[in-house]
N, C-alpha and C positions, 0 to 999 in steps of 0.2 A: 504494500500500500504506500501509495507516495501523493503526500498532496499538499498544498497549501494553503494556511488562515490567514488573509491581510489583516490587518489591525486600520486604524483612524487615527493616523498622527494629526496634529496642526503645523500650519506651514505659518512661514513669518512672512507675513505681506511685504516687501521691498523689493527692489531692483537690483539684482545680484550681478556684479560686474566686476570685470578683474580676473575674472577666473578662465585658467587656459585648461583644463582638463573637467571631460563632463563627469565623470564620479565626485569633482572639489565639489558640485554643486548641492550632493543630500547633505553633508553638515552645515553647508549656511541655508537651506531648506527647510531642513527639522528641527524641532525644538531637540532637547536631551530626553528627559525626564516623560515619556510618552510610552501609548501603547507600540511594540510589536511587532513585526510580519514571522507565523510559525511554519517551519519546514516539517512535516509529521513522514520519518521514516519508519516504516512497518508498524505505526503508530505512536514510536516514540517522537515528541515534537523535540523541535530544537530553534532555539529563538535567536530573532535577528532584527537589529535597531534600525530604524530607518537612516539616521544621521553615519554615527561611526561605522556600523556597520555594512550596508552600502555602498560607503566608501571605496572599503577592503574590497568587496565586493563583486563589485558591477561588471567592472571589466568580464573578467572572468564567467560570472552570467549572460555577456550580450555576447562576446563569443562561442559560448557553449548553444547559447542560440542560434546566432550564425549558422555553425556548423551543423547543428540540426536541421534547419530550414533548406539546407545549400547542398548536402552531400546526402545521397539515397544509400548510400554505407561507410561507416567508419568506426576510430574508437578517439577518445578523446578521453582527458581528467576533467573536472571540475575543483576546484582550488573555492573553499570557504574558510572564514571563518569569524568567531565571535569572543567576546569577553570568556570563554572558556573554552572553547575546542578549535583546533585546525584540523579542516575535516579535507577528504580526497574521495573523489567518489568518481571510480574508472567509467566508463560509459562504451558500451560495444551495440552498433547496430546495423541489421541489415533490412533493406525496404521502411517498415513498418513495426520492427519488434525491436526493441530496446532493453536490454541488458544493463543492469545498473548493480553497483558494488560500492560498497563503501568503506573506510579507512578512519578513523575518528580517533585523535591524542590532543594532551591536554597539557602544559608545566603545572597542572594545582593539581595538588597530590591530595586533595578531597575531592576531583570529579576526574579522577581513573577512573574508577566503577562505571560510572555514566557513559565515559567513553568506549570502554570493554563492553558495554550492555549496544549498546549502536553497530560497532564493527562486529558482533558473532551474529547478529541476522543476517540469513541468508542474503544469496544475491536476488535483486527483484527483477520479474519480467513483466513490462509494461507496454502497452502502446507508445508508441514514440509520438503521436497527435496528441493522446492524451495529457502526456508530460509535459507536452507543450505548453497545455491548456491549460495546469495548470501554472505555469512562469506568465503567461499571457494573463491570468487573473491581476496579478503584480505587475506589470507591465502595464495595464491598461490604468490602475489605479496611478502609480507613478507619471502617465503620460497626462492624465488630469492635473496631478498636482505642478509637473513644469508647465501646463501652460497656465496655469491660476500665478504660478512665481514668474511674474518679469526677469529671464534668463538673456544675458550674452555671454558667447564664449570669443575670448581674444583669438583663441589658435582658430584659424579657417577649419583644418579637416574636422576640428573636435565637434565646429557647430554643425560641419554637416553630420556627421557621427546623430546630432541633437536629433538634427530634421529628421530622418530616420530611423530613428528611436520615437520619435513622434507618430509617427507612419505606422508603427505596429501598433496603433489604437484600434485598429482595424482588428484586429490579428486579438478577437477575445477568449476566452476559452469560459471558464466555470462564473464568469463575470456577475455578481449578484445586481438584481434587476433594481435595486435600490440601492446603492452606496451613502451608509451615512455618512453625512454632511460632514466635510471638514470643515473647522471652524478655526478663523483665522485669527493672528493674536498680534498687538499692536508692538511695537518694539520696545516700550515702558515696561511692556510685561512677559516680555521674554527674558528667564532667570534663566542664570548659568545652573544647570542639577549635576547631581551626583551620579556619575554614567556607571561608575566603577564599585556601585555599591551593589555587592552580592549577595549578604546574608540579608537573610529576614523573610516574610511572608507579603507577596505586592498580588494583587489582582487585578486581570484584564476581562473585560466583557466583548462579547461578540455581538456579531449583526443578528438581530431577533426577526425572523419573519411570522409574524403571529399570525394564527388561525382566528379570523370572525368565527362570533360566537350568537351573534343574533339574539342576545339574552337569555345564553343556556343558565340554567342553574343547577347549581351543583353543592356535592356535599361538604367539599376539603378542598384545604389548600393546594394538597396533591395533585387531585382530579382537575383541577383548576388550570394548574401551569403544565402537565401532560398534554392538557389538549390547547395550549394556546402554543407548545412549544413543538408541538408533532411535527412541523413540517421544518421545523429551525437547523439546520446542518453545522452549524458554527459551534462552540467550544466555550466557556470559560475556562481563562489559564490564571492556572495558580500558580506565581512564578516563587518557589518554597526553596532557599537558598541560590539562587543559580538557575534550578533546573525546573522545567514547567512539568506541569502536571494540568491534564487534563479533565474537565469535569461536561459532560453534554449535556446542552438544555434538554435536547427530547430525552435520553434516558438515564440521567443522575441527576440535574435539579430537581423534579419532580420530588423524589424521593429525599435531597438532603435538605431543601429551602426550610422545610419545618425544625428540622433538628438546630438548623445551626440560629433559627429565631427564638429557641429554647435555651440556645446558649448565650445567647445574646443578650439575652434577657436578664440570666441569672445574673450573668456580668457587672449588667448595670443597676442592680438590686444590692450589691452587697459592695462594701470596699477590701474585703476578704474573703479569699475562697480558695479551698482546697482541695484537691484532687477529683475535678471537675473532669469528668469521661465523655467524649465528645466519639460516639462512635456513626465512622461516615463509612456505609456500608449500600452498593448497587449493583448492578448483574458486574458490573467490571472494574471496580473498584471497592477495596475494604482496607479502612486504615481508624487507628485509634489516637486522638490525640488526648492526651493528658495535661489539662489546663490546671493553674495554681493561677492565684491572683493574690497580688501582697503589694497595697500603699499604693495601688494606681499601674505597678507593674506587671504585665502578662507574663508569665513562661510558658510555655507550650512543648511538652515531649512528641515528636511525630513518630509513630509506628505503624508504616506501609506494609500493608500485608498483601497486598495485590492495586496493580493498576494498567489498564490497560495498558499491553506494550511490554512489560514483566521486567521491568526497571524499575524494581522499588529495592534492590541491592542498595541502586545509587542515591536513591532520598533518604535510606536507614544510614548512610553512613555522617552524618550529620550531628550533634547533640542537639539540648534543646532551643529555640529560638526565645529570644526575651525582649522585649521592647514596652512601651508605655500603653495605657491600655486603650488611651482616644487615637493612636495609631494603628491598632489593632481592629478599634470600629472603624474608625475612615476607613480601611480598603475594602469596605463591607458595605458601602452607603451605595455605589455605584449601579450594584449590583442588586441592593432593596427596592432602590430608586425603580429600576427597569421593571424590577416585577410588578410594582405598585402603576405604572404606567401603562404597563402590558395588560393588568386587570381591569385599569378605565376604557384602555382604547376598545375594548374584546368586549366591553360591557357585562360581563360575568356576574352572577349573582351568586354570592354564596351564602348557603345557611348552615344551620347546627353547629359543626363543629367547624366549619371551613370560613363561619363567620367570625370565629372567635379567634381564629388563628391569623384572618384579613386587620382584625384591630391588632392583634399583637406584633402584625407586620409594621402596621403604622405606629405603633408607642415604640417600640426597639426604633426604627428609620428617625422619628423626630427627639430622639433622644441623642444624635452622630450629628458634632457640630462639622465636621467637613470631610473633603473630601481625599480618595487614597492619592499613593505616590503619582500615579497617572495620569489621575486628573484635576491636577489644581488648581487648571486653567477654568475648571468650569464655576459657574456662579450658582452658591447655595440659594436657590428659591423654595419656601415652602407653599403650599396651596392649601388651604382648607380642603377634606376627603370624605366624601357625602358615601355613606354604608347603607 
């Protein structure tokens, strides 16, 4: 399985000039401190920044396109990589089948594991159109955002390199029929972040294609976001030291959104708490976290007992995470938020117990004064919410 989740960066609205190579153009492009784009090999993901990462990059992906588009056989590398791994991923094809291997090492000697867990999956056999399709989902997204950024490049060939890189808009593949909106951010308010920060627990949310509901009602929270989220393909990533982990709206939110509004809850009830069991358990994922709360501080022990993709070697190799505990609800808000929206826009009604757990949605959500590492760009509004 080979595919990719774009994410929703924001771009800095100005006039980008000076720059003779078209890769210098995603760091003055992206902010830092943002969602995302995931590479999911045999369903392990593996994350890649839009700014720094890209960079490194690009080259090396518009020629692997190139040569895909241009030669009906061959073998090629692909050369990546990110704040953790240098990855190499040999590539052999003839006509229409595609042959893919990969190679994945690290210098941090806590994401061995992670990289040993990548390199022992088999080699993958794919369509070569489809792989295309999906680098051409990223491509398409990317060729919005250079013509939204006023781009020149000094060097001649680089800009023609641009114009043709433009060109491949055409050229969509799994391209989602609504791209949420990037939202642009004024130069006052573009902070320098912290690219290089690894530990901790960050969250990213995906594109939600929600199911009308026509005024279904229903009994639970559950049944609720199951059916608003059936048709939603996209991921929330839980980026848990480093290394992302996976959770899907259609078949894990469903089932953890209640657990973790249980925990959420206790949290902000008590200013002590100990040995808090938080167990997140669905067809493809089971892990235990073990919460303490002491003076406003979180600790959290994580023990992955399975996750899709069978890299939970490399998230057990970790101790526990500790940070303050309004950081802990921020990367939580973003993601309360979406469900709390996805229940207005779907017009859902829920009773019994599915009512009781919509208000505990909203007292946990208005109790998180802001928002996680990702998105701080956004502005806290609250709405009064008619039950």
């Amino acid at each position: 399985m080979f595919q990719i989740q774009t994410g929703y960066p924001n771009i800095v609205p100005s006039n980008i000039s000076g720059i003779n190579r078209l890769a210098e153009i995603f760091p003055n492009l992206f902010q830092q401190e943002q969602e995302a784009f995931y590479l999911f090999w045999n369903h392990i993901p593996i994350r890649f920044r839009y700014g720094e990462d890209l960079e490194q990059n690009f080259s090396s992906i518009f020629e692997m396109l190139c040569n895909l588009k241009d030669k009906t056989e061959g073998y090629a590398q692909l050369l990546l990589s990110n704040e953790i791994l240098k990855i190499r991923i040999d590539m052999h094809w003839t006509k229409e089948h595609l042959i893919l291997d990969i190679q994945a090492d690290t210098d941090h000697f806590l994401y061995k594991t992670y990289g040993r867990e990548l390199t022992k999956k088999k080699p993958l056999n794919v369509h070569k159109k489809r792989f295309m399709a999906e680098w051409h989902t990223l491509i398409h997204q990317l060729v919005l955002f250079l013509y939204a950024g006023k781009i020149h490049l000094e060097n001649d060939k680089e800009q023609q390199k641009l114009e043709l890189f433009k060109g491949a808009r055409q050229a969509t593949g799994r391209v989602r029929q609504s791209v949420r909106g990037h939202q642009f951010m004024s130069n006052e308010h573009w902070k320098e972040g912290t690219s290089h920060k690894l530990f901790g627990f960050w969250l990213q949310t995906g594109f939600v294609n929600a199911v009308a509901s026509d005024g279904l009602v229903l009994p639970s929270l559950q049944a609720a976001l199951s059916h608003i989220f059936h048709e939603t393909r996209d991921n929330v990533i839980l980026l848990c030291n480093g290394i992302p982990v996976c959770f899907s709206y259609r078949d894990d939110l469903p089932l953890i959104i209640p657990e973790i509004l249980n925990c959420l809850d206790a949290l902000q009830q008590h200013k002590d708490l100990d040995n808090y069991e938080l167990h997140i358990k669905t067809q493809s994922i089971d892990a235990v976290w073990l919460i303490h709360l002491r003076k406003d501080v979180i600790s959290i022990t994580m023990k992955w007992l399975r996750v899709r993709g069978n890299y939970q070697a490399a998230l057990n190799a970790f101790d526990a995470i500790a940070y303050e505990k309004d950081i802990f609800f921020n990367e939580w808000l973003i993601l309360l938020k979406q469900c709390q929206q996805c229940l207005a826009d779907t017009r859902i009604r829920l009773i019994d117990k599915g009512l009781e757990e919509q208000k505990l949605l909203n007292k946990v959500e208005s109790h998180i004064h802001g928002f996680g590492r990702f998105y701080q760009h956004l502005n806290l509004e609250r709405k009064s919410v008619a039950i």
